[in-house]
C-alpha positions as CSV (number, residue, x, y, z in Angstrom):
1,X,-44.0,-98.6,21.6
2,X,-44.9,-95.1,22.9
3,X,-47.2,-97.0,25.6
4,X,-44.4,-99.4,26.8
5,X,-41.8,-96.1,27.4
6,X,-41.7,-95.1,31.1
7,X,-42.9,-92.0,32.3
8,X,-39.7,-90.2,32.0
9,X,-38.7,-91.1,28.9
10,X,-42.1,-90.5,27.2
11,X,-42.0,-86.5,28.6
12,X,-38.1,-85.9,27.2
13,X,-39.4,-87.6,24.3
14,X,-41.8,-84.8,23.7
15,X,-40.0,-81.8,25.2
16,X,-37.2,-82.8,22.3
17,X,-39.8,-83.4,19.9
18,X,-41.3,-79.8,20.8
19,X,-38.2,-78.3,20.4
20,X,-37.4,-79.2,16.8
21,X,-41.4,-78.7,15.7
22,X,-40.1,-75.0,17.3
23,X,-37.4,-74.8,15.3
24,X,-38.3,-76.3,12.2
25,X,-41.0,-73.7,12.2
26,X,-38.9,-70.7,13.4
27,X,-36.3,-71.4,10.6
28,X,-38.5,-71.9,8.1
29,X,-41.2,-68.6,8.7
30,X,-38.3,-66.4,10.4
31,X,-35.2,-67.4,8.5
32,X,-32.6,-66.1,11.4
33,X,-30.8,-62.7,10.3
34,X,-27.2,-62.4,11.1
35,X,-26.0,-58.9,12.9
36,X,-23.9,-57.2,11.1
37,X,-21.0,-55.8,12.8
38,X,-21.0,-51.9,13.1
39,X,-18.5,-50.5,10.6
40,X,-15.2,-48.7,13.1
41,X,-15.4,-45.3,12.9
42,X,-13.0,-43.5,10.8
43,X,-10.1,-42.7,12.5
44,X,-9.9,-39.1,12.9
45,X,-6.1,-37.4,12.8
46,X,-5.3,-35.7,16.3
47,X,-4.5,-32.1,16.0
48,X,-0.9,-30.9,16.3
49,X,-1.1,-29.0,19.9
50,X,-0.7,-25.1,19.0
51,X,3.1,-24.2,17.6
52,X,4.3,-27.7,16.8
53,X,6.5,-28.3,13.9
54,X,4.5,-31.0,11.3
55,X,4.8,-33.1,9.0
56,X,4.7,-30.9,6.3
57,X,7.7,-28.6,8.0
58,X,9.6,-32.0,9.1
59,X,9.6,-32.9,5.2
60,X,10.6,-29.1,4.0
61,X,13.7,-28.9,6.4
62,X,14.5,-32.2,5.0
63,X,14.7,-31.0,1.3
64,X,15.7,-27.1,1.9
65,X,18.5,-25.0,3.1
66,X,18.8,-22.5,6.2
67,X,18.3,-18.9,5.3
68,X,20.2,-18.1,8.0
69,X,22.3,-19.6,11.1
70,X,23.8,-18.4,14.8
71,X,26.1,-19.9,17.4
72,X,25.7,-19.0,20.6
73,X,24.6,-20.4,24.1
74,X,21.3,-21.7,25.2
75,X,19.1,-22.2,28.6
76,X,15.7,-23.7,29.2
77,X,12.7,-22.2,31.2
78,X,9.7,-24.2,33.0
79,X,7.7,-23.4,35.7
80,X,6.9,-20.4,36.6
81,X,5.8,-19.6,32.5
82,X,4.3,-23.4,32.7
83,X,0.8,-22.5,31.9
84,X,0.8,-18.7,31.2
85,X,0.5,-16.8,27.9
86,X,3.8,-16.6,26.3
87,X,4.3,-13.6,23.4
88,X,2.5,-15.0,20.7
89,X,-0.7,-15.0,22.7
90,X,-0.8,-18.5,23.4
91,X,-0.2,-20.9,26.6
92,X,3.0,-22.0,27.2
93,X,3.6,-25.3,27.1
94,X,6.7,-26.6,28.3
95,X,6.8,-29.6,27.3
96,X,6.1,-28.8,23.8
97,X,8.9,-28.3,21.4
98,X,9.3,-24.4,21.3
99,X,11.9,-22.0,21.7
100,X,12.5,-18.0,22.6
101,X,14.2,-15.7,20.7
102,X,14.8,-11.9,21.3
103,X,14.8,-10.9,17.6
104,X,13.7,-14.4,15.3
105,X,10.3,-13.5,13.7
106,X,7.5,-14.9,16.1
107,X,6.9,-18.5,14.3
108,X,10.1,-18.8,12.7
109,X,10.6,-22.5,11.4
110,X,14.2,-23.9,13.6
111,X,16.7,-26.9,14.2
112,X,18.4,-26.4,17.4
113,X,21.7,-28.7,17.3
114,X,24.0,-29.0,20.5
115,X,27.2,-28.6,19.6
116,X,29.2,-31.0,21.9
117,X,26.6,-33.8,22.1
118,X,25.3,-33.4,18.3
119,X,21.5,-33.4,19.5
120,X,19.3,-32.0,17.5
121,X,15.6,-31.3,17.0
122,X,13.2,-28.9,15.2
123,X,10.5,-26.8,16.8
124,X,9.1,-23.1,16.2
125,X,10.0,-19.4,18.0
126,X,6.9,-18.9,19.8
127,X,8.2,-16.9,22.9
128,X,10.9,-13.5,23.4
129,X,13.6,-14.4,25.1
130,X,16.5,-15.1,27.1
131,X,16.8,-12.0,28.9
132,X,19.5,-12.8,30.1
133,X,23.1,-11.5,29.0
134,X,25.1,-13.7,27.0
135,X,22.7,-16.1,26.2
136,X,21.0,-16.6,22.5
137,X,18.2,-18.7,23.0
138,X,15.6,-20.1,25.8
139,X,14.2,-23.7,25.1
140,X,11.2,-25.5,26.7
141,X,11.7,-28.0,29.1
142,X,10.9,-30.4,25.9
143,X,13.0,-29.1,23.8
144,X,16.0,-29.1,26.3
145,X,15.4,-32.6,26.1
146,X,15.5,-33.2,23.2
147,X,18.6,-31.4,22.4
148,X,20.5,-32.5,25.4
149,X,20.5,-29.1,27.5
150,X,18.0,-30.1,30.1
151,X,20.5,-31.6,32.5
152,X,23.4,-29.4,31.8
153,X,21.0,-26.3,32.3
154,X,23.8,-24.1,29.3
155,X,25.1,-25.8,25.9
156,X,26.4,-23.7,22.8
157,X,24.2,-24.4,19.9
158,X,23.6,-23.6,16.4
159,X,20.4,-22.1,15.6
160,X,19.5,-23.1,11.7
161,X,16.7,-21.0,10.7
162,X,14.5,-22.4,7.8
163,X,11.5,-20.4,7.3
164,X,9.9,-17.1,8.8
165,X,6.7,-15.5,8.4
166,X,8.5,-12.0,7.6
167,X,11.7,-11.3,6.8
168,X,14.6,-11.5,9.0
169,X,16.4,-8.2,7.9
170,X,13.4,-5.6,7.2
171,X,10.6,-4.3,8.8
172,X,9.0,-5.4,11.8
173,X,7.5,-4.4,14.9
174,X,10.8,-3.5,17.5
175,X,11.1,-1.9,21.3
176,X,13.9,-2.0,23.9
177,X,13.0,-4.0,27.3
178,X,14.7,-3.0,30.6
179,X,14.7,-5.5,33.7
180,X,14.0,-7.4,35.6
181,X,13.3,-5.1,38.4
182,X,12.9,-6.7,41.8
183,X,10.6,-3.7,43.3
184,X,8.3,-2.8,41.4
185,X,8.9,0.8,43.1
186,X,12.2,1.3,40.7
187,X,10.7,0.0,37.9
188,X,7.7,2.9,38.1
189,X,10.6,5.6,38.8
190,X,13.1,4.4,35.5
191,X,9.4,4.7,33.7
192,X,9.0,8.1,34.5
193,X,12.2,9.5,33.8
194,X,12.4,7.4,30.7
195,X,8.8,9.3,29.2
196,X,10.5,12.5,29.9
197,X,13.6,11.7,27.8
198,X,11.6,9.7,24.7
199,X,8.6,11.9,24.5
200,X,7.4,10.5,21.0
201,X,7.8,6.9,22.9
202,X,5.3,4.7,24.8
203,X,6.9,4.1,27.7
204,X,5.1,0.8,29.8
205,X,5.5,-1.0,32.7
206,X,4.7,-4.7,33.4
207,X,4.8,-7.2,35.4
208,X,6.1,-10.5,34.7
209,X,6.6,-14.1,36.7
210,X,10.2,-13.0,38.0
211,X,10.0,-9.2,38.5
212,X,9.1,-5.8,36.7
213,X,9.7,-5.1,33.1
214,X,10.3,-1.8,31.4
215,X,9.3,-1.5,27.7
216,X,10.0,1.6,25.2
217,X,8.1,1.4,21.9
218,X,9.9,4.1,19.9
219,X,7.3,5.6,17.4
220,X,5.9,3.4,14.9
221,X,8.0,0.6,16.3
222,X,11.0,1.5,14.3
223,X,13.7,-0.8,14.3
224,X,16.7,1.7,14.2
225,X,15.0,3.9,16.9
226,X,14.8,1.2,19.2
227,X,18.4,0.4,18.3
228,X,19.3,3.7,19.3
229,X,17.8,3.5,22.2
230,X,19.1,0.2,23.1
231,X,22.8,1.4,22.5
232,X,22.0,4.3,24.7
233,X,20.8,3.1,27.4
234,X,22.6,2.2,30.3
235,X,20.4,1.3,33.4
236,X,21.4,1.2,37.0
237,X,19.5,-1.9,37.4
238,X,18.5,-4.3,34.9
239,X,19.7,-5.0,31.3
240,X,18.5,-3.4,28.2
241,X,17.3,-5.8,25.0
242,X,16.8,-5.0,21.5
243,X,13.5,-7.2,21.2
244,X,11.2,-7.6,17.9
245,X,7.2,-7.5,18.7
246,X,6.5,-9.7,15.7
């Protein structure tokens, strides 16, 4: 029968043939091995950026009471502090959820809640600020946002504070800032005559993204000295502000 088959025939006759002697033999001396599918890598938790209220301090608001609470009104900054080292010694972020305070302990634990609107959102004093009179607090961009300040530019809120790294009340690190000067001229010449009054003070001079600053460190920082001071005071330009190092 193999003899009678045309040509064609006979050589797809073999190649199939070949093909199955192939891998009859490959199955049965190299039994085929599935791949295993690597395992997924575990899924690593992503870091809270620096400052930002977690978990854990979402959950103790939730099930504790404020230590202590002001009204007052509250602004937002941006750019120019976008991107520059705030008081605590880290980068400002201003879309992160922070907040400025002249006299909060540095990392204070906060709900900010806008009174007319009833917005409300948690974040952490990471900055010293506003220094501006009248105003209580400075929020980021982000937290403006979130509270419903960003497009008014000024709301009244209430400030619920919830935990602090030192106590509100005692202690602390405090000096008396003067400015914003516009020349840096008039900020050098209130320097000077303020070292000749407070001898026992460090007087310093710095400058900041919208002018020249004048600072008075009373000795050892003291809190009622730099009160004192503060009450004093009475500059020809610029504002004087009670503000906490800490």
């Amino acid at each position: 029968m193999w003899q009678k088959m045309p040509g064609w025939a006979k050589a797809f006759g073999a190649a199939a043939f070949l093909c199955v002697s192939l891998a009859g033999c490959s199955h049965h001396h190299h039994p085929t091995v599935m791949a295993q599918a690597a395992a997924p890598p575990p899924i690593k938790s992503t870091p809270k950026p620096l400052n930002e209220v977690s978990d854990q301090d979402a959950d103790f608001i939730a099930t504790h009471r404020p230590i202590y609470s002001e009204e007052g009104v509250a602004s937002w900054y941006g750019s120019p502090y976008h991107n520059r080292q705030s008081a605590n010694g880290h980068v400002y972020d201003q879309n992160a959820l922070s907040a400025a305070h002249r006299t909060l302990p540095m990392g204070s634990l906060i709900v900010v809640t806008n009174e007319k609107t009833r917005q409300s959102a948690a974040m952490r004093v990471t900055d010293r600020g506003p220094f501006v009179p009248g105003r209580v607090l400075d929020l980021s961009m982000g937290s403006a946002k979130a509270t419903g300040v960003y497009r008014a530019g000024l709301a009244t809120v209430r400030i619920d504070v919830y935990q602090t790294p030192k106590p509100i009340e005692e202690g602390g690190r405090w000096c008396v800032q003067i400015g914003a000067f516009e020349h840096e001229r008039k900020a050098m010449k209130l320097r000077d005559q303020l070292e000749r009054r407070y001898r026992t003070a460090r007087v310093i001079d710095f400058a900041g993204p919208t002018g020249h600053w004048i600072r008075i460190r009373p000795e050892g920082d003291n809190r009622e000295q730099a009160e004192l001071i503060q009450r004093r005071l009475r500059p020809a330009e610029g504002d004087a502000y009670l503000v906490r190092l800490d």
